[in-house]
C-alpha positions in Angstrom: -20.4 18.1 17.2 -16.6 18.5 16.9 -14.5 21.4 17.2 -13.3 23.5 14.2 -9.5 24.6 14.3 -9.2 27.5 12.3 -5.5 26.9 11.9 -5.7 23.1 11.2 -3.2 23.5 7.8 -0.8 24.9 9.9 -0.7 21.8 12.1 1.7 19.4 10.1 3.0 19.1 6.2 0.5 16.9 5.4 -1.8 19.3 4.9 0.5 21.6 2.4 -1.9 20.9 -0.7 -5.4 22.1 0.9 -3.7 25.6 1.3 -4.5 26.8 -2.3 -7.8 26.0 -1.9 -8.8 27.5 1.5 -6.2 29.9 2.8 -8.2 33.0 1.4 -11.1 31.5 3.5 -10.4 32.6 7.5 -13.1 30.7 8.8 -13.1 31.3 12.4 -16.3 28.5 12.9 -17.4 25.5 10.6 -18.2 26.2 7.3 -22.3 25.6 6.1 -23.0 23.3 3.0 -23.5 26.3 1.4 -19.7 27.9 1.8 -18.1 24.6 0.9 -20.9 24.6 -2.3 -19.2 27.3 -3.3 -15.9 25.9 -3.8 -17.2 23.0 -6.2 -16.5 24.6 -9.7 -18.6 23.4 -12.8 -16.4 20.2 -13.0 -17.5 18.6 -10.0 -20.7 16.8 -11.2 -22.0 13.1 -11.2 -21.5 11.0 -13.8 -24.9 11.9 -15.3 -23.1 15.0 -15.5 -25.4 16.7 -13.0 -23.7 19.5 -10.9 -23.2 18.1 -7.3 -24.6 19.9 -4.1 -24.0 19.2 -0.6 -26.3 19.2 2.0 -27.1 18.8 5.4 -27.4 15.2 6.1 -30.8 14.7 8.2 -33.0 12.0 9.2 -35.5 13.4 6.7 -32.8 13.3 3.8 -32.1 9.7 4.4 -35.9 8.3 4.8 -36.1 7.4 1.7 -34.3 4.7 1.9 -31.7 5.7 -0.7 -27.6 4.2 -0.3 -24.8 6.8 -0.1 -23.4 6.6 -3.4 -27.1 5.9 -5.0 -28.1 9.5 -4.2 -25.2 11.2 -5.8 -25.5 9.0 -9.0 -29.0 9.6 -8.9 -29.9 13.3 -7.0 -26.6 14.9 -7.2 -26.8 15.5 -3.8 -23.9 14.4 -1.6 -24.8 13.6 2.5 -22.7 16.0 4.7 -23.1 16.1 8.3 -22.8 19.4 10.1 -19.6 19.9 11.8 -17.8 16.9 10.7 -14.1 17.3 9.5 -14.8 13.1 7.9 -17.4 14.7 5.4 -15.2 18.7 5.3 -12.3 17.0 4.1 -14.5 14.6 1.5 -15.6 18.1 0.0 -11.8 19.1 -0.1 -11.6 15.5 -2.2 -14.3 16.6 -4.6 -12.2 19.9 -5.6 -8.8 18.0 -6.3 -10.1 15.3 -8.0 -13.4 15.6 -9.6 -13.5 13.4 -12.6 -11.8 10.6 -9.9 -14.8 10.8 -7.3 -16.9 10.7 -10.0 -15.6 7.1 -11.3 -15.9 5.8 -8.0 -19.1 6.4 -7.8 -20.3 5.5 -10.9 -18.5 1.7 -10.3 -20.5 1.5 -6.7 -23.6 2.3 -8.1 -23.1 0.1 -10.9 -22.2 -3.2 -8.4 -25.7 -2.0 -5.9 -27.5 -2.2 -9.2 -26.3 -5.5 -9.8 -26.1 -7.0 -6.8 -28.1 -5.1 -4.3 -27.5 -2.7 -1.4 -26.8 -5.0 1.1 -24.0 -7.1 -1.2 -20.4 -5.6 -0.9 -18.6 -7.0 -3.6 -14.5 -7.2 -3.8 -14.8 -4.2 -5.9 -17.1 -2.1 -3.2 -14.5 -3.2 -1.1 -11.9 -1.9 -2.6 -13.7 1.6 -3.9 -14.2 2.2 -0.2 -10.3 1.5 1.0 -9.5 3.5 -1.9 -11.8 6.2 -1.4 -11.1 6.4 2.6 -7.3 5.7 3.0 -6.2 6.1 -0.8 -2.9 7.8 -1.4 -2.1 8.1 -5.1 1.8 7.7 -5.6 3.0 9.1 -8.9 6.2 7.9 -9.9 8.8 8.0 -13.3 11.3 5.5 -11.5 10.9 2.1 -11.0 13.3 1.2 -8.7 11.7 3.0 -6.2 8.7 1.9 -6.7 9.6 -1.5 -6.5 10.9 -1.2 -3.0 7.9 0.5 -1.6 5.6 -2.4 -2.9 8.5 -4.8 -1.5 8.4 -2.5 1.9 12.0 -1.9 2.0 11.3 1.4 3.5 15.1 2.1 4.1 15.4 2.3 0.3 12.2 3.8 -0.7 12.2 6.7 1.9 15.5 7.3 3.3 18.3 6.1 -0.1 15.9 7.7 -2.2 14.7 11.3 -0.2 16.2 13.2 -2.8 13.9 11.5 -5.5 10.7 12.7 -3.5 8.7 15.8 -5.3 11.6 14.8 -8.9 10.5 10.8 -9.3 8.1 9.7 -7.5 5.6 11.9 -5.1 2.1 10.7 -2.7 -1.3 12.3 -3.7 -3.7 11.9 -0.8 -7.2 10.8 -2.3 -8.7 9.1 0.8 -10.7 11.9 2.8 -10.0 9.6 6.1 -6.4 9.9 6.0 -6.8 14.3 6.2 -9.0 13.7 9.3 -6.6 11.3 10.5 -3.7 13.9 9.8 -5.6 16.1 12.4 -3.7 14.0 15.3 -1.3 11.9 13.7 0.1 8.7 15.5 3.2 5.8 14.9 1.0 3.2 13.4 -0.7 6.4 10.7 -1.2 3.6 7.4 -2.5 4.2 3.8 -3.2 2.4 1.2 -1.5 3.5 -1.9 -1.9 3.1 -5.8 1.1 3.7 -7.7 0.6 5.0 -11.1 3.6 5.6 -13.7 3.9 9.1 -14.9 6.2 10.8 -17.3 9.0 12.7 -16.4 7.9 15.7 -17.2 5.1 15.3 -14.6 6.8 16.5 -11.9 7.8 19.9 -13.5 4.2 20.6 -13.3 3.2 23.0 -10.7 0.8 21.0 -7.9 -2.6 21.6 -9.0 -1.7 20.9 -12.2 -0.4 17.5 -11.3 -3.6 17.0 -9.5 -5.0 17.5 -13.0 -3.3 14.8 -14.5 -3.6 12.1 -12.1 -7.3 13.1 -11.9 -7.8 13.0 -15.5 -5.3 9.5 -16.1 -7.1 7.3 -13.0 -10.8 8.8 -14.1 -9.7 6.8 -17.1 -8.1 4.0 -16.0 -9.6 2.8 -12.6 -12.3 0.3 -13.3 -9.5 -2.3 -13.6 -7.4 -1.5 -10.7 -10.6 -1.7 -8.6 -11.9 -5.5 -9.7 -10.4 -6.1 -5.9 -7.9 -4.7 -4.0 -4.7 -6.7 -5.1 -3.3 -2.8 -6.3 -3.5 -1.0 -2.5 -0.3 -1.5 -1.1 0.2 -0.3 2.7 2.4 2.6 2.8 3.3 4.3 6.1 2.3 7.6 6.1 4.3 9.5 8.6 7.7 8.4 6.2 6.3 10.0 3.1 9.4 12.2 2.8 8.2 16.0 3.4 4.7 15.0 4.9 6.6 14.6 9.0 9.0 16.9 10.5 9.9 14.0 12.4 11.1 11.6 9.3 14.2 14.2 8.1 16.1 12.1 10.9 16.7 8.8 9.0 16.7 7.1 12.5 13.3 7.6 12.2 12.6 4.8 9.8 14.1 2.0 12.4 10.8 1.6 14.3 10.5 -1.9 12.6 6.9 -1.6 14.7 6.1 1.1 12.1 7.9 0.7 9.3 6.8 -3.3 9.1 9.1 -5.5 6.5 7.3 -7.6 4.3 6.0 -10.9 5.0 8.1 -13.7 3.6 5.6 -16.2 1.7 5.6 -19.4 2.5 6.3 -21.3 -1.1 5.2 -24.8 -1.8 7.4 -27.5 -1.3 8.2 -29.0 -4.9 8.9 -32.5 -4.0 
């Protein structure tokens, strides 16, 4: 069993977006299936459009033989172990992005049925990178962007602070990187997706922007996800405003950290 930390979103930025949703609950011990049911609004179903429910995940529960992600598309019910901040923050997950955690599992059930369980195709693959250690970057600008995907991280995080939370902003999706965030460490690496927003996007108060992306990648993932060619590593700990540590730019020259790209070998012509 691990320990609950009642003041775990006071323990670092990175979790500044949970605080809507759980600073009017002081819990004091871990919370039962049945507290953190009660947070799931109407929209959180699966893509039968049956309400989900967590429960307790027991031996008896998993007898049956039934995969993970066939027994939410199938029961509605979602496995949650009993004082486990992996499966607390995959409930926190299920509140921000709904119609998102839906998709995902409606495109692994849809590769088990076609190729069986025990077959983890490039798309399984890259649901579960995505689902574990996803960050969702929304961005209007380009040029930053660009330099992320290229890893110039000088440019991307340091040239460009100003630009974070008015072009381009990180969305954590992957429930692993929040129970990660619990002890951070040097080395802390996501995988992000980048999708192009409007402008206007970023006037939008958070939850709101949550919304969107929700709605937009609910929409649009099934071709993001035919492998994992669209995760790009992204070094968590520089996300401007998720570290204390990263408003010194001399933070961004641990080259053991912030990694340059790999040059690619090219083909000799002759």
């Amino acid at each position: 069993m691990q320990q609950w930390q009642p003041n775990f979103l006071e323990l670092n930025p990175l979790f500044n977006d949970l605080k809507p949703l759980l600073t009017q609950h002081n819990w004091q011990q871990w919370p039962s299936c049945y507290q953190l049911n009660q947070l799931l609004d109407d929209s959180v179903v699966n893509p039968k459009g049956n309400k989900l429910c967590l429960v307790e995940q027991t031996e008896q529960l998993l007898s049956d033989g039934l995969y993970y992600e066939e027994r939410i598309y199938l029961e509605a019910v979602v496995p949650t172990r009993n004082a486990n901040w992996h499966d607390f923050f995959n409930a926190m997950i299920y509140i921000l992005f709904p119609k998102l955690k839906q998709e995902v599992n409606r495109l692994h059930f849809q590769d088990i049925k076609d190729a069986g369980q025990k077959v983890r195709t490039k798309r399984r693959n890259a649901l579960t990178l995505f689902d574990e250690c996803g960050v969702i970057v929304a961005y209007s600008d380009d040029s930053i962007k660009q330099a992320l995907i290229n890893q110039e991280w000088q440019q991307g995080f340091v040239d460009h602070r100003e630009q974070w939370g008015q072009q381009i902003d990180g969305f954590i999706f992957g429930h692993a990187n929040y129970e990660k965030s619990l002890a951070p460490y040097l080395g802390f690496t996501a995988k992000a997706l980048y999708v192009k927003v409007k402008p206007s996007f970023f006037q939008l108060e958070k939850l709101a922007q949550y919304r969107e992306l929700d709605q937009v990648l609910a929409q649009d993932l099934e071709p993001l996800m035919v492998d994992n060619r669209h995760l790009y590593p992204l070094p968590i700990l520089g996300v401007p405003h998720w570290w204390d540590d990263n408003i010194d730019p001399d933070f961004y020259l641990n080259d053991n950290y912030f990694r340059p790209k790999r040059a690619t070998k090219q083909k000799n012509s002759d």
